[in-house]
C-alpha positions as CSV (number, residue, x, y, z in Angstrom):
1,X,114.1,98.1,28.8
2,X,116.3,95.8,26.3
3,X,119.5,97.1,25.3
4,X,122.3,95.4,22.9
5,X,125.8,96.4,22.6
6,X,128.8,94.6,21.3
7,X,131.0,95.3,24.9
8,X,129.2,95.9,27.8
9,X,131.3,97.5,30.7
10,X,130.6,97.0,33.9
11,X,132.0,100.2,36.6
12,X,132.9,103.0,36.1
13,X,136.1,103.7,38.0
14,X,139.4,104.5,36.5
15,X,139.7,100.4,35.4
16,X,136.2,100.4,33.7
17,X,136.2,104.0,32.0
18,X,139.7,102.9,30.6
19,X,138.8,99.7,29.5
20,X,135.6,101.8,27.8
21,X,137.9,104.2,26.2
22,X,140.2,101.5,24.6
23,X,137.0,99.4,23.4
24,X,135.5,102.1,21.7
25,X,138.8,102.9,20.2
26,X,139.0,99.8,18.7
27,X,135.6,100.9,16.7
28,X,133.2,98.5,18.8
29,X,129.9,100.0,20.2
30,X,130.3,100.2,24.2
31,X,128.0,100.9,26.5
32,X,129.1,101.6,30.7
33,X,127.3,100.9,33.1
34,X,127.5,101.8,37.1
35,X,125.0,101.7,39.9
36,X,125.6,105.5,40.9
37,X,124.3,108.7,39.7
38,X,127.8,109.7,38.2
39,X,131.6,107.5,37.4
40,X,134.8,108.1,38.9
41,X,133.2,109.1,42.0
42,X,136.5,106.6,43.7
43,X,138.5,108.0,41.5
44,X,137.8,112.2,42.7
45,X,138.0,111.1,46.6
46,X,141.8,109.5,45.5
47,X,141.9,113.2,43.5
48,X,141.5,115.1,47.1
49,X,145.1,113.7,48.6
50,X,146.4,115.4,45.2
51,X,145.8,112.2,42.5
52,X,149.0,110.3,42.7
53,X,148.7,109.0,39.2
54,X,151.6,106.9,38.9
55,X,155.1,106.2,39.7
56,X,158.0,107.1,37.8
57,X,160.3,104.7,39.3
58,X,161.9,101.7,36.3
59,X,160.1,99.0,35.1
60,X,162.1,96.4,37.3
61,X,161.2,98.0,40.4
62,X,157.6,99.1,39.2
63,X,156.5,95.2,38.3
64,X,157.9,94.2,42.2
65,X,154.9,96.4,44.0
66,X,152.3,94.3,42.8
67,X,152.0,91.0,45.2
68,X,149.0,88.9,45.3
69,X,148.5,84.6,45.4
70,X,148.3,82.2,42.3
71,X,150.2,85.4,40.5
72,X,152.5,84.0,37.8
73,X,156.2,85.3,37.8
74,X,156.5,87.9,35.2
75,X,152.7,88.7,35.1
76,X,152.6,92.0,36.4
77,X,155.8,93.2,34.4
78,X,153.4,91.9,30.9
79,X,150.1,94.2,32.2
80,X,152.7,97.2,33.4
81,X,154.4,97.1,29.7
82,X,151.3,97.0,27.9
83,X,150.7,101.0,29.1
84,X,153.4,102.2,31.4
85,X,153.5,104.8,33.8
86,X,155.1,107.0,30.6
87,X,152.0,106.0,28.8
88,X,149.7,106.7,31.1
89,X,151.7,110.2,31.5
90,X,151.4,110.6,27.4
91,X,147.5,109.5,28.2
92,X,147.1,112.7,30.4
93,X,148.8,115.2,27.8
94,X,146.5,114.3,25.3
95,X,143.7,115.3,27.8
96,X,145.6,118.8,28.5
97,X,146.3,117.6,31.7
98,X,150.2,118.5,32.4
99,X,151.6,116.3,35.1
100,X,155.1,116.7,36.8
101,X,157.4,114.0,39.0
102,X,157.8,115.0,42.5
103,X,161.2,114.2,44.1
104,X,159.6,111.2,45.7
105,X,159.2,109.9,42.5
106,X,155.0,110.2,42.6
107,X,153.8,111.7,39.5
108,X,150.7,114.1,39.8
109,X,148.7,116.3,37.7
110,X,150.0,119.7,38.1
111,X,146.2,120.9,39.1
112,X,146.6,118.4,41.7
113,X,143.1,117.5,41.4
114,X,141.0,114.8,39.4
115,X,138.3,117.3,38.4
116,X,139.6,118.3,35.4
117,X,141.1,115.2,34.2
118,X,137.9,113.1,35.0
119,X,135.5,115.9,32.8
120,X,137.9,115.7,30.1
121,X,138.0,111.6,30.1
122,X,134.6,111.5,30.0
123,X,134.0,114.3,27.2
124,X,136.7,112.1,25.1
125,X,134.3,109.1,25.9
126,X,130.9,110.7,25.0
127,X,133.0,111.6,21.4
128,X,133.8,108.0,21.1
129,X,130.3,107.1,21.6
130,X,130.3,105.4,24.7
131,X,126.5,104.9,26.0
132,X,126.6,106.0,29.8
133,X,124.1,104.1,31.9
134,X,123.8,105.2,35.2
135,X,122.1,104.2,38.0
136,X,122.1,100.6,36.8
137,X,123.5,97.9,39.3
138,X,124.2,94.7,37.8
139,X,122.7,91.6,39.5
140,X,123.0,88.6,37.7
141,X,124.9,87.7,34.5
142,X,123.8,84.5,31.8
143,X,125.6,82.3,30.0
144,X,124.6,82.5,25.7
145,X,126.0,84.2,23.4
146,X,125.1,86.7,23.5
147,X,125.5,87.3,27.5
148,X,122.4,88.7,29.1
149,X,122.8,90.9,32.6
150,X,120.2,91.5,34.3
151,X,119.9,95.2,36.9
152,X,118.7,95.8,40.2
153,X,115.8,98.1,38.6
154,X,114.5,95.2,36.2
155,X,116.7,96.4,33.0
156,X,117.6,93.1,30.7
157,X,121.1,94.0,28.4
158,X,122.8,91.4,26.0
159,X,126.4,92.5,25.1
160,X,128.5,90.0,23.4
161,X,131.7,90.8,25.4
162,X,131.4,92.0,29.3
163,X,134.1,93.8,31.0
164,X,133.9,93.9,34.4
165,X,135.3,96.8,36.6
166,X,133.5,96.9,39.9
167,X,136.2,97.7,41.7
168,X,137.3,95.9,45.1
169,X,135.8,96.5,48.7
170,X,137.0,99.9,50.5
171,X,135.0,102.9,50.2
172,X,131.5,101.8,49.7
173,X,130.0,105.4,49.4
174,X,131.6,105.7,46.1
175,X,130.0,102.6,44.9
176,X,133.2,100.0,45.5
177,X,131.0,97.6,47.9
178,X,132.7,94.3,46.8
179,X,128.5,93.0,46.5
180,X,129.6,91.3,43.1
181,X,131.0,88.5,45.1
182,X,127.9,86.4,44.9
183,X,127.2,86.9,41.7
184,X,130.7,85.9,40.0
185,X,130.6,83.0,43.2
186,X,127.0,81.6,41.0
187,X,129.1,81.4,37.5
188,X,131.8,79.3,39.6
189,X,134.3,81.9,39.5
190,X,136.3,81.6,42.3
191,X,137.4,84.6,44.7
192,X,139.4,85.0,47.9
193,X,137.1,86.7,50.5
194,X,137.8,90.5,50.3
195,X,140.1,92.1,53.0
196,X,141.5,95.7,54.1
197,X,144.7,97.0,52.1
198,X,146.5,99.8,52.3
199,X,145.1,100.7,55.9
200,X,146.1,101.5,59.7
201,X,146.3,99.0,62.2
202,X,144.8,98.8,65.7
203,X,146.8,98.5,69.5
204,X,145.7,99.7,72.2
205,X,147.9,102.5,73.4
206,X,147.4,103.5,76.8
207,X,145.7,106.4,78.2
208,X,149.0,108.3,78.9
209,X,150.6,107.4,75.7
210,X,147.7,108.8,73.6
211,X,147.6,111.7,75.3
212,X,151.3,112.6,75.0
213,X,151.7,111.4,71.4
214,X,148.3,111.3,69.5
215,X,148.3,112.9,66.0
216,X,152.1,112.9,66.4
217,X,154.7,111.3,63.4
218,X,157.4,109.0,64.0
219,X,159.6,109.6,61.3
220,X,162.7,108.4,59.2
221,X,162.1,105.2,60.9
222,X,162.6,101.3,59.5
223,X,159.3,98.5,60.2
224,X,160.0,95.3,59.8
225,X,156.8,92.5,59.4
226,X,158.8,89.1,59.3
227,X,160.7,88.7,57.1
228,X,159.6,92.3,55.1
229,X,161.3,96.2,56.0
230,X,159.4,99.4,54.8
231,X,160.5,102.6,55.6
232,X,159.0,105.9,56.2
233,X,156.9,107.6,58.4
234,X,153.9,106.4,60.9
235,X,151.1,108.7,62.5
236,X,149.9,107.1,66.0
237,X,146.6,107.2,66.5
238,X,144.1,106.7,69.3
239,X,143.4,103.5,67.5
240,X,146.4,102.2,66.7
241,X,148.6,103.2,64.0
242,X,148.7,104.8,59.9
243,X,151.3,105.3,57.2
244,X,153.2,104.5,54.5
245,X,155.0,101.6,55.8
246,X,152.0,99.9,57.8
247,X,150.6,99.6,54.4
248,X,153.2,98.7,52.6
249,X,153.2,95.8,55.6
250,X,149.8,94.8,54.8
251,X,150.3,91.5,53.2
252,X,152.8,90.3,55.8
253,X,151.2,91.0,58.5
254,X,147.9,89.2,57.1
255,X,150.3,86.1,57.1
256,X,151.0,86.0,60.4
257,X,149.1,84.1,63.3
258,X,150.0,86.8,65.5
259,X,150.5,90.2,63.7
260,X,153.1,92.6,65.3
261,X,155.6,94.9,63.8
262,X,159.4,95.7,65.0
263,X,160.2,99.5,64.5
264,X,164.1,100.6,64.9
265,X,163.6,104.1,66.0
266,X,167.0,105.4,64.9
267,X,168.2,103.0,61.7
268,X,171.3,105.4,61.2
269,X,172.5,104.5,64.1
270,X,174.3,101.2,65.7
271,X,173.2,100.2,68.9
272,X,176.5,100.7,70.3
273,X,176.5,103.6,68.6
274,X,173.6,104.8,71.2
275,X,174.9,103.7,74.2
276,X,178.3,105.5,73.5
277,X,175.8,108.6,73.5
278,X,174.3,108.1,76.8
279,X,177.8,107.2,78.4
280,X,177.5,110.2,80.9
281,X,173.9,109.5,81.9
282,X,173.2,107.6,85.7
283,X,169.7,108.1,85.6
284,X,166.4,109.6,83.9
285,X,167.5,106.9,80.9
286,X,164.5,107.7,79.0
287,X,164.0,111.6,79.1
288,X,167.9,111.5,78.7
289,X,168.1,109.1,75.5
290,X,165.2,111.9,74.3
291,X,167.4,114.5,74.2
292,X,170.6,112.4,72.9
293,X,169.4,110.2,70.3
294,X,167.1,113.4,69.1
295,X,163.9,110.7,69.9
296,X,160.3,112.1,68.6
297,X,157.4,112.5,71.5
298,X,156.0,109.5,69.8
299,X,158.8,107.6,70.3
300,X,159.2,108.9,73.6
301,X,155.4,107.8,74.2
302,X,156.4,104.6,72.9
303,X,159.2,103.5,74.8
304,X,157.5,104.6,78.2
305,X,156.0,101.5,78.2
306,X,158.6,100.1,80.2
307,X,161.0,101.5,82.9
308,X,164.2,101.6,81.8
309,X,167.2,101.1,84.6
310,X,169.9,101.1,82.4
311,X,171.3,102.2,79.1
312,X,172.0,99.0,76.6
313,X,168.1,97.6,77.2
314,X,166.9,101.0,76.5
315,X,169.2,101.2,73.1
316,X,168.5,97.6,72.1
317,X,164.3,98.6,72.6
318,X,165.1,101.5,70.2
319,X,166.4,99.4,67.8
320,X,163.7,97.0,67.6
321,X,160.8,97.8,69.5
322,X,157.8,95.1,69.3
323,X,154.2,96.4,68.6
324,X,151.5,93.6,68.9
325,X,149.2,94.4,66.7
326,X,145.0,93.3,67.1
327,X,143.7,93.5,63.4
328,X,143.2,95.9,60.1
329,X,141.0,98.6,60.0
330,X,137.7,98.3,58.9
331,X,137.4,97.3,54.9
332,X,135.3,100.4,54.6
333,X,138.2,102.4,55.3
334,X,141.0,101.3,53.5
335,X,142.3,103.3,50.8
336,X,142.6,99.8,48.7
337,X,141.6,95.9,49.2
338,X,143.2,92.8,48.4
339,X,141.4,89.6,47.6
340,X,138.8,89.2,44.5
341,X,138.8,87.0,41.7
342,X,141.7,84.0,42.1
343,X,144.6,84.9,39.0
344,X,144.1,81.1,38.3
345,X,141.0,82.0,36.3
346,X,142.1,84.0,34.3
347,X,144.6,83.9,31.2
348,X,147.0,86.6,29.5
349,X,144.5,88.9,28.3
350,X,142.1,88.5,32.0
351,X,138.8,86.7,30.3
352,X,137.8,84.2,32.6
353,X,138.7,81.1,31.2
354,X,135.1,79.2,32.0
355,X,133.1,81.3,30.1
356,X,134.8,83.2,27.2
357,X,134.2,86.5,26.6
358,X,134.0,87.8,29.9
359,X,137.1,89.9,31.0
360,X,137.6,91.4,34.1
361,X,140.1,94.7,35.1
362,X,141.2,96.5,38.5
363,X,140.8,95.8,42.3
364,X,138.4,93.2,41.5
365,X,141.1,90.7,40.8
366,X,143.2,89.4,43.8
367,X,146.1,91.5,43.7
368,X,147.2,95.0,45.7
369,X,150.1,97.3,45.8
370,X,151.2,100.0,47.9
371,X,150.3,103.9,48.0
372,X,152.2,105.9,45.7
373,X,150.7,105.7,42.4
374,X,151.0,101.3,41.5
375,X,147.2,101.5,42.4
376,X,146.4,103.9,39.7
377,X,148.8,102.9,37.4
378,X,147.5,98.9,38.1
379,X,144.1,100.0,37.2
380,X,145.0,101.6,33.8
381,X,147.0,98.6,33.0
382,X,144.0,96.2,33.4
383,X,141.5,97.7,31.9
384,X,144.0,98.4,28.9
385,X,144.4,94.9,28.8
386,X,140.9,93.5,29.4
387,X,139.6,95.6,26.9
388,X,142.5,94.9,24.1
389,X,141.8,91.2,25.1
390,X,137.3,91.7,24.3
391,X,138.0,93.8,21.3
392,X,140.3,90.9,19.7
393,X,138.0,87.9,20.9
394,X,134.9,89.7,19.6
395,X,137.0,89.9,16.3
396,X,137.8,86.7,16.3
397,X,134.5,85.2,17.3
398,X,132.8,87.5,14.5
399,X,135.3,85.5,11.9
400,X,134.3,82.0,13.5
């Protein structure tokens, strides 16, 4: 089979079915392609934890989530402003999909599920006339104008723009298998090897630990990774330990040669503060300091790593108590992935500045962001951009 069209889109997560939707608004014949049966398969596992959408946190603070290497200062805050979290809200409305703000700042649909949302989207698409090609796995990609891609099952397309939207590494039952790396590595595009974001890390807890604190929260607590503090809540688990802040930790503890967080148990308090609490206690430090300093069993578990035989090293442990820390989670496993295609080869608009005309949108480029709605909202913004950047160049190039 041969098949032309003027913007070929490449994935169908939430980067790639955006990046379809703006194309084809833009009056330009799109076809989308993905190696599953069906799109947005990532994007209705995300929906089962409720589909944090976006944040509704300012712009100032919004554009500091995003980290990544080679990214320019200011170059997150230009993709964010291009469709904001109120945009992407507005986006939803026009769907019927009502969202609301929850007092953590998260925005969700009120359904709190991407069902809905993800039949509308693609109903909106089929109006616009986007071509859906499924089951079509993109192997190889040649230079010419126009470009010719070439499909696991033999299938030959020419498109005379390519957006690609494969997505990063985590998850690879949903089709985000990060197997585009040799393929973008044979045009000379270069890529940072993908790597677990957004995901537990492993220590060995000890037998009696796990089984006084497994599946049990440590809350309201401060982590520190170098030179970096998140704050939150951490589950342990019998393989090391998830939550917010672990992930939000990610990136620094990539950096270091030996990983290992610091967690103050108790950040309200001083540690002098503690030890004026245990001032009557001569023995039993650690059930005692339970009781006082209102500890959790986790922490409890914790700190019986050691025997404590007197009060200010059991305060000063609470206050910064080192984990050492063996590795990520598997890639598989991690809600997100950092690493992908360098920012260096890109410009403004994400083509690929070797071969013009290709553009590229989501977790395949080298950038991540914490849980809470900067993934979503990231993905949105580049394929809004990518595709705003291949409908002008194919305008341009049609002028030529």
């Amino acid at each position: 089979m041969s098949l032309h069209s003027t913007i070929a889109v490449i994935g169908g997560g939430p980067a790639g079915l955006r990046a379809a939707e703006v194309a084809s608004q833009g009056g330009l014949a799109v076809t989308l392609f993905d190696s599953k049966p069906s799109v947005g398969r990532k994007f209705l596992v995300a929906g089962k934890g409720g589909l944090n959408l976006t944040h509704g946190e300012a712009i100032e603070r919004f554009a500091t989530r995003y980290t990544g290497p080679e990214m320019t200062d200011g170059a997150w805050r230009d993709l964010i402003e291009g469709f904001d979290s109120q945009a992407l809200q507005h986006w939803a409305a026009g769907l019927e999909v009502e969202t609301f703000q929850a007092s953590s700042g998260r925005v969700y649909p009120k359904a709190l599920t991407a069902a809905p949302l993800l039949r509308r989207w693609i109903a909106r698409l089929r109006s616009l006339g986007v071509n859906f090609k499924m089951h079509h796995r993109c192997v190889s990609i040649e230079m010419g104008a126009p470009y010719r891609m070439g499909f696991a099952d033999g299938t030959m397309v020419t498109a005379d723009a390519v957006i690609l939207a494969l997505g990063g590494g985590s998850w690879k039952k949903t089709g985000s298998d990060g197997a585009w790396l040799p393929m973008l590595e044979r045009l000379g595009i270069a890529c940072h090897p993908l790597a677990p974001a957004n995901c537990g890390w492993e220590h060995p807890w000890t037998p009696e630990i796990l089984a006084q604190a497994e599946g049990k929260p440590l809350k309201n607590i401060h982590v520190r990774a170098g030179d970096t503090t998140a704050i939150g809540e951490l589950l342990l688990t019998r393989y090391g330990l998830e939550g917010g802040p672990i992930y939000e930790l990610g990136a620094a503890l990539r950096a270091m040669e030996v990983p290992a967080i610091a967690i103050d148990f108790k950040p309200a308090h001083t540690h002098e503060q503690l030890v004026a609490k245990m001032e009557s206690a001569r023995r039993n430090f650690l059930a005692e300091a339970g009781t006082r300093w209102k500890l959790s069993d986790a922490a409890v578990a914790i700190l019986s790593r050691k025997s404590w035989d007197d009060v200010n090293s059991l305060a000063r442990e609470a206050k910064h108590c080192v984990i050492a820390l063996t590795g990520p989670r598997p890639l598989d496993e991690a809600i997100s992935s950092a690493g992908g295609i360098r920012w260096s080869e890109l410009d403004r608009n994400l083509m690929v500045k070797k071969h013009p005309g290709i553009f590229v949108a989501g977790e395949m480029i080298d950038w991540e962001a914490p849980t809470g709605g900067y993934l979503m909202q990231g993905c949105f913004a580049t394929g809004t951009r990518a595709a705003t950047g291949a409908v002008d160049w194919v305008g341009s190039s049609s002028l030529a």
